[in-house]
C-alpha positions in Angstrom: 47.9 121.3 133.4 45.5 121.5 130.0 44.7 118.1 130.2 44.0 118.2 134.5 41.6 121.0 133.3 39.6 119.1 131.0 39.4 115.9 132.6 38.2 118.4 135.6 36.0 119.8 132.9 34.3 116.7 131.7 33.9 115.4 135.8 32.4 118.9 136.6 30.1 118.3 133.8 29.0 115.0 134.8 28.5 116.1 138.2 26.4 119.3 137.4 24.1 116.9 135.0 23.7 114.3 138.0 23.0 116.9 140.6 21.7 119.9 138.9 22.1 123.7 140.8 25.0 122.2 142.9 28.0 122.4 141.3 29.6 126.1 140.6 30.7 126.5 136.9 33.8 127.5 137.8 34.3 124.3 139.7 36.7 123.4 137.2 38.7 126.0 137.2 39.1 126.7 141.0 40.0 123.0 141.5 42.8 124.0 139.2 44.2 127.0 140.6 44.1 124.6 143.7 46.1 121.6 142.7 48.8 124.5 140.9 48.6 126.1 144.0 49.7 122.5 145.2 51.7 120.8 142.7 53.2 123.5 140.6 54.0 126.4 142.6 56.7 127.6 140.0 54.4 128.1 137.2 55.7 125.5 134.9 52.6 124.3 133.4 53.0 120.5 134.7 51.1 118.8 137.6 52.2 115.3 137.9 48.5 113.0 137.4 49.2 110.7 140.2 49.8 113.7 142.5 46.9 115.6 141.5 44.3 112.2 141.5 45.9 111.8 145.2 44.5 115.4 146.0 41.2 114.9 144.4 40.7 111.6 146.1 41.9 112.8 149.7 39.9 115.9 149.2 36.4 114.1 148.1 32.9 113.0 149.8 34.1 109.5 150.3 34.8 107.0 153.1 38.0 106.7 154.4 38.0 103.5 153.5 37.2 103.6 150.0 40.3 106.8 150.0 42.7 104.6 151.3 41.4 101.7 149.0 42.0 104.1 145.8 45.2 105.3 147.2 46.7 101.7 147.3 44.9 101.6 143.6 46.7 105.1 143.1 50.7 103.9 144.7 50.4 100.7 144.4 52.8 98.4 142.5 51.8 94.7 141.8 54.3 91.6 141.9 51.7 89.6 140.3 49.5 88.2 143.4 49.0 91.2 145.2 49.5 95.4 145.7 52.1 96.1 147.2 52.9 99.8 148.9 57.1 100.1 148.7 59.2 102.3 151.0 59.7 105.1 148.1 56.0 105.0 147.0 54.3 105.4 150.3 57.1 107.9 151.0 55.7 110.0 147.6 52.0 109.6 148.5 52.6 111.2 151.8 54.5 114.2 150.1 51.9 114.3 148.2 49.2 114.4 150.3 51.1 116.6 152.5 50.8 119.8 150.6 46.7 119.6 151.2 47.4 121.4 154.7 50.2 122.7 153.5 48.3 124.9 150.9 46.7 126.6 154.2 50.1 126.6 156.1 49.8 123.6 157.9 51.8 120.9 156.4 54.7 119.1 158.7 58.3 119.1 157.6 59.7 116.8 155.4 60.8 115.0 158.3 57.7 113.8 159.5 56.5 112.3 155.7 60.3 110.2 156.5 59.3 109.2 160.1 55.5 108.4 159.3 57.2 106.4 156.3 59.6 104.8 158.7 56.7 104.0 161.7 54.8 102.3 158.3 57.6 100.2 157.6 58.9 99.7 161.1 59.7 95.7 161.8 59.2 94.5 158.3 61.9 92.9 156.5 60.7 93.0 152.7 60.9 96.0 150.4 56.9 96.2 150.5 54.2 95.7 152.7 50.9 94.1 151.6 47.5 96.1 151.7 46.8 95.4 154.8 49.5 96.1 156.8 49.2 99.7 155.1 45.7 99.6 155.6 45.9 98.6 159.2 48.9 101.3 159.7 46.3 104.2 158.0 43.3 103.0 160.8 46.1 104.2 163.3 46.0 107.8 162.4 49.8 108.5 162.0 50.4 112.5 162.9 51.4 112.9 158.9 47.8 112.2 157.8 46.2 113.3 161.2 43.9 116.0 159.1 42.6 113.9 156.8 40.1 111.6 159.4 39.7 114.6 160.2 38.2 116.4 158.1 36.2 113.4 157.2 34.9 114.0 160.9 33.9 117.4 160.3 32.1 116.7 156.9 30.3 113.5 158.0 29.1 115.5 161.3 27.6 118.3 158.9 25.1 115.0 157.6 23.7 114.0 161.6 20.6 115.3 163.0 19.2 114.7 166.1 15.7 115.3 167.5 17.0 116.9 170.7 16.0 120.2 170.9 18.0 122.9 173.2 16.9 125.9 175.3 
C-alpha cells in the first residue's frame, strides 16, 4: 500500500504541474482509500500492483482502445512472437476489474467473470488466444465488462457540444 501511495503521489504531482488548479491534493490519497476499498478490504496493508494498475487504467480518461491495449500490456504473457491472454489470466483481469462496480454494489457474481472467460475462449483449442481475438471479443461488449464502454460513453458525451439551441 506505501509504495501504491507514492507512485500515486509522484503521478498526482506530475499531473498537478501539467495542468495546474485541476487536480485536488488529496488526489493521492482518495485514489488510495479507493483501490483498498477494492483490493484490500481486510486491512492487510497489500494491494496486489497488477490489480491496482488494472483499476487505474480502466478508471482513466483514455480510449478504449488504448485500455484494452494496456490491459493486454498489463495480463499478457509472451511466448516469444506475440502476447498472449491465457484462460487463468484473462479470468484474473476480469476479477479484477470486476470490483470497480462492485465498490458501488454492482459487480456480477463470480460466475459471470467464469462465463465471460469461457464466451472469450469458446471454440479455441490452444491454451491462449492472440491479441486480437481478445481484442475482437472486448469490441463485443461481453455483460462482465458491460460498464466500462460505458462509462467511456458517459465521459466522452460530457466533451460534445452542439450549436442547437432548445426552447
Amino acid at each position: 500500500v506505501q509504495q501504491i501511495f507514492g507512485m500515486l503521489k509522484k503521478m498526482f504531482q506530475r499531473v498537478r504541474l501539467e495542468t495546474p488548479g485541476q487536480v485536488d491534493p488529496r488526489a493521492a490519497e482518495f485514489t488510495l482509500s479507493l483501490l483498498a476499498s477494492m483490493y484490500d478490504s481486510s486491512g492487510t496493508g497489500y494491494i496486489n500492483i497488477r490489480s491496482a494498475a488494472a483499476a487505474l487504467i480502466a478508471l482513466s480518461g483514455d480510449t478504449l482502445l488504448a485500455k484494452y491495449s494496456a490491459f493486454i500490456q498489463l495480463y499478457a504473457v509472451s511466448d516469444g512472437k506475440e502476447a498472449l491472454i491465457t484462460y487463468s489470466t484473462l479470468r484474473s483481469l476480469l476479477t479484477d476489474l470486476n470490483q470497480i462496480p462492485g465498490i458501488v454494489g454492482e459487480s456480477c457474481m463470480l460466475s459471470c467473470v467464469e462465463i465471460a472467460t469461457h464466451s472469450c475462449f469458446h471454440g479455441v483449442l490452444n491454451s491462449a488466444i492472440v491479441e486480437e481475438k481478445f481484442l475482437s471479443w472486448l469490441r463485443l461488449e461481453p455483460a462482465v465488462l458491460l460498464w466500462l464502454p460505458t462509462c467511456y460513453r458517459l465521459s466522452a458525451s460530457e466533451m460534445v457540444s452542439h450549436q442547437a439551441r432548445c426552447r
